[in-house]
Every structure is written in structure tokens, then in C-alpha cells.
N, C-alpha and C positions, 0 to 999 in steps of 0.2 A: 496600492502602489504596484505597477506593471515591475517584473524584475528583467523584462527584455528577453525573456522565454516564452513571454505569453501567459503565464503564470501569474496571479494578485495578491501581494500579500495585503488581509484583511486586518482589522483591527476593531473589536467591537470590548468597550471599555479594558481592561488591561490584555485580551487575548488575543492573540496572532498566532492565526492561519492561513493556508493559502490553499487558492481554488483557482481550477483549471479552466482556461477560458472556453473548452469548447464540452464540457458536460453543466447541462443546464438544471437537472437533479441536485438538489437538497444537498450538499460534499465537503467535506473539509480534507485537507492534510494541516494536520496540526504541527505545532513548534512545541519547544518545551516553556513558553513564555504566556503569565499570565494566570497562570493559577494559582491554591494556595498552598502545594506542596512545599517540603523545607528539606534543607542537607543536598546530599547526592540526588533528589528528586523536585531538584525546584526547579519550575515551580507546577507546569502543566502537566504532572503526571499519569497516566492514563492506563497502566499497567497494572494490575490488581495484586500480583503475584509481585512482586518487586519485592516488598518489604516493606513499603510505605502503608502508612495508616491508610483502614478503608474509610475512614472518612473522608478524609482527604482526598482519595480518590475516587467517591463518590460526589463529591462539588467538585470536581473536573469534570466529570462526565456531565453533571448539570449546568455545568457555565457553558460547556463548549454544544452540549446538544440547544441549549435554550438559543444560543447565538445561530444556531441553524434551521432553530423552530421547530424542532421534534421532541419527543419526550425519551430520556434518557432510560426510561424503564422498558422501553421499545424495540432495544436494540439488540440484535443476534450477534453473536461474537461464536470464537472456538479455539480450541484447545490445540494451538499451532505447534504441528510437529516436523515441518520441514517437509512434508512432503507433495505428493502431486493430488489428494481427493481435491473435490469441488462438490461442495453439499447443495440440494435447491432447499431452501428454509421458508417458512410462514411466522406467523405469530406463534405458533407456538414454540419457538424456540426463542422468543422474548426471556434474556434473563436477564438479573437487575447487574449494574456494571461490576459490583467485589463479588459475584456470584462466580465459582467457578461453572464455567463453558460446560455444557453436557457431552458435547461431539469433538474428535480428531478432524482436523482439516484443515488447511490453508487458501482454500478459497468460499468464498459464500456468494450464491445466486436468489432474488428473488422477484420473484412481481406481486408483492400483495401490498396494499395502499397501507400507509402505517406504521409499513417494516422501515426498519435502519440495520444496515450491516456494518462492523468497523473489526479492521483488522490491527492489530500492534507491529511495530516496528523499529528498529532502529540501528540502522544500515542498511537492512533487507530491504529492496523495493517494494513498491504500496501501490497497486493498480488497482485503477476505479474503470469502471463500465456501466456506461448508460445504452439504452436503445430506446431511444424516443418515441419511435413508431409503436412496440409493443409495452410500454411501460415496466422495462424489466430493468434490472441492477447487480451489479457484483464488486465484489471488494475480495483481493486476492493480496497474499502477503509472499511473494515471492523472493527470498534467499537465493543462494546459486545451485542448493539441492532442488530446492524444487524449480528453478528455472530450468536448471538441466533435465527436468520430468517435464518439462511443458507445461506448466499447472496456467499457462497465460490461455495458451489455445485449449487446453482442457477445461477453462472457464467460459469460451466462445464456445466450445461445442455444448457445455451443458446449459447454455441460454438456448442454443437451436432448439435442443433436443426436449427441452423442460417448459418455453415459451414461445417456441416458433419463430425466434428471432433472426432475421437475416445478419450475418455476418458482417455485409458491406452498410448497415444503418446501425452497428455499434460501436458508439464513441469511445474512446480507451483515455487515460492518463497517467502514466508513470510520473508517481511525486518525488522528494527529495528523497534519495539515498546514497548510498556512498557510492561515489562514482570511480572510473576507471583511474583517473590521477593518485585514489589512495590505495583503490583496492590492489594490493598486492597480494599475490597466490602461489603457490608453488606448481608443479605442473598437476597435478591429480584435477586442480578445479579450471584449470585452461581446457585439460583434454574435455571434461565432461563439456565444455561448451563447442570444444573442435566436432565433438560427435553429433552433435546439432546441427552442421552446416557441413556441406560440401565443399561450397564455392569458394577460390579463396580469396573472393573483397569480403565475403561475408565473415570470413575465419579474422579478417584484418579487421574487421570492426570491432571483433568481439572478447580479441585478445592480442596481446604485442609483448613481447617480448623483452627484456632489457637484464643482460647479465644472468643469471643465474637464475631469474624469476619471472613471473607475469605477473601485467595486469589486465583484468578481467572487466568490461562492462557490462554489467548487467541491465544498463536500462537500453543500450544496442541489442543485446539478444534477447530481449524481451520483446523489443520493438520487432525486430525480424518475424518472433513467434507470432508473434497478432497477426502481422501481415500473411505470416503463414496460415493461419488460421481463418484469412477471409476479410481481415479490416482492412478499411481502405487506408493509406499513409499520411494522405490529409485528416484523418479521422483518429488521427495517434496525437496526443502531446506529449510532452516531457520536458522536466523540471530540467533545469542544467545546475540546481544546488547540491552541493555532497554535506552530508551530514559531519563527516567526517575534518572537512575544511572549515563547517559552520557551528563550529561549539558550541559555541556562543548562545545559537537560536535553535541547535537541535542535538540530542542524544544520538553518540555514538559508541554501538558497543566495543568497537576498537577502541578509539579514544582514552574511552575511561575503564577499559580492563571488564568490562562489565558490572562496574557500580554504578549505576543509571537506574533513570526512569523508562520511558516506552511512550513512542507518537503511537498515532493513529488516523489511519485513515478510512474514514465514515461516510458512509451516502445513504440516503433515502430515498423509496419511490416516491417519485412526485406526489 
């Protein structure tokens, strides 16, 4: 099902996710629907650290990798601390899904045949990155800390710099996250994104004002970053669902105070 973003939600026996129409790589962003999680993590939960049984969260990782054709033992993940690193990874940082992550990082880059990268999320944005031409990949879990570190353009530079990747032939997609309607901020998380931009259409994208408070979009100043980073705008997607409006079908750490489970968003090289 098209959601009129460009966006599909898929559905392969009880799981729903949803894939980017323009990265043609191996991808999911997941929902929270369709697994066999229970309580505050039902059902597709993906988050190892939660609290949730690792069984459980180990047949999530199996359902949703099987539904993409990869093997869930395959998959590089890390140990997300809000900041700006971007790690280049191989096989061997294959760890099994309730393993905890070996490395700090919120983004992960790679080009070796085999690999799956997946980042956790829920509210933070979840950008995926393909380059077709060289066969490379990255999955980046961007918050508004590290969007205000650039960790989007610091994930295009460490594809140049790691794979030879040109800039203008890597596809980007920002999935579902809480968008500008909920995110409300106070000024410390406005200003970090004002010091990101000069211009002021760019500062009106990226934050607006209303009484006493802002709200903040981080899939607009994310979008900006890429392009600052070299991608072309046609070569950007983005999700227009908020987590935070969509309970229903996805974990918000708002929402539920932080009793939740954890999406993810996964790609593999082709």
C-alpha cells in the first residue's frame, strides 16, 4: 500500500514495514506490528535492551530479516549514544541480535556482500543510504543531538572516503519519526538546529515558533544536511508518518514515557 509519500507499507504474513521507493537494496523500516512480543512490547520488538525477553526478540529479528532475505545473524548493529561517529563495518562485526553491540556509534557504513546494518529507533529518525553504482550502504539513527552534529553528512562523507562513493549517486530515505507537529522543544534544541543554517527559509523549515516553545523538524534538517553533503533532492525521500501521531503502528518514546519497545531500520548490500 502506497501511503501518498512514496513510501509502501508491506505486509508479509502478520509483519508490517515499510520501504522507500527509491533505495532498491535489501531495507525495511519496521512498525511495531506483527511479532511475538507481549505487554508494553507488542508485538514487533526489536530492541534487545528493553526489558523484553531475548527470545522474543530474537524471532523478531528472524521474522523481519527472513521477510527481507537475509540472515539475522548477519547483521551489524551499535551501541547508540546520540552522537555524531559513523563506523565502516565488515563481517566481522556480525553480532547475533540480543548480543550486546561491540562499538559506540550512530551510524554504520558498508559495502561487503552479506552484511545487514540496523539502527533502533523510536522517534529519532532512521536514514537509510544506498549507492548503487558502488555497492555500498548505511543506516544512521539520527536524534536532534546528533542531527545537530551532522552525523547525516558525516555518514556521506564516510561512504566517499571508505568506498569512493559519489555523493550525487547516493540515494538517502528518512523513515517514520516524530515529526515537527509533535516534536515540541524548548529553545536549547531550536538553537542547535538555528546553528546549522544561516538562511532564513532554511531556519523556517527547521523550526517555528509558537508561544513559549518550538517545534523542531528533524526530517527537514536532515533533508537540508544531505543535500549539503552532496545528494541530489530528487535522490532524498521521506516518510510524512510521525510515530508519535501513529501509536497505533509505531513506538513513541514520548508517547509512552519511555515504556516501549524499539523499530528499526535495516538494509543490506545487495
Amino acid at each position: 500500500m502506497d501511503l501518498g509519500c512514496g513510501f509502501t507499507e508491506n505486509r508479509s504474513g502478520g509483519l508490517v514495514y515499510m520501504t522507500a521507493p527509491n533505495i532498491v537494496a535489501p531495507h525495511a523500516f519496521t512498525t511495531r506490528l506483527g511479532g511475538v512480543s507481549c505487554g508494553i512490547y507488542a508485538s514487533l520488538n526489536l530492541g534487545a535492551a528493553s526489558g523484553d525477553s531475548r527470545g522474543n526478540v530474537e524471532a523478531n529479528y528472524v521474522a523481519i530479516c527472513g521477510a527481507l532475505g537475509i540472515c539475522a545473524d548477519n547483521l551489524v548493529r551499535a551501541n547508540q549514544v546520540h552522537g555524531s561517529t559513523v563506523l565502516a563495518v565488515t563481517r566481522a562485526g556480525w553480532t547475533a541480535p540480543t548480543d550486546r553491540a561491540p562499538h559506540d556509534a550512530d551510524g554504520l557504513v558498508t559495502a561487503e556482500r552479506g552484511t545487514a546494518l540496523a539502527v533502533l529507533v523510536a522517534d529519532c529518525a532512521p536514514i537509510l543510504l544506498h549507492d548503487p553504482v558502488r555497492g555500498a550502504v548505511g543506516a544512521v539513527h539520527a536524534g536532534w543531538r546528533s542531527t545537530a552534529a551532522d552525523i547525516a553528512g558525516a555518514a556521506a562523507a564516510k561512504m566517499a572516503l571508505e568506498f569512493g562513493c559519489a555523493p550525487a549517486n547516493i540515494l538517502a530515505a528518512i523513515g517514520p519519526c516524530i515529526s515537527q507537529c509533535c516534536f515540541e522543544t524548548g529553545s536549547d534544541v531550536a538553537e542547535a538546529m538555528f546553528a546549522l543554517f544561516s538562511a532564513p527559509h532554511e531556519r523556517e523549515r527547521v523550526a517555528r515558533r509558537q508561544g513559549g516553545k518550538y517545534f523542531v523538524d528533524l526530517k527537514a534538517a536532515n533533508t537540508l544536511l544531505l543535500e549539503r553533503a552532496g545528494l541530489r533532492a530528487e535522490n532524498i525521500s521521506v516518510s510524512d508518518e510521525c510515530t508519535r501521531c501513529g501509536g497505533d503502528k509505531y513506538w513513541s518514546h514520548r508517547a509512552t514515557q519511555g515504556h516501549r519497545g524499539s523499530q528499526a531500520a535495516i538494509i543490506a548490500v545487495p
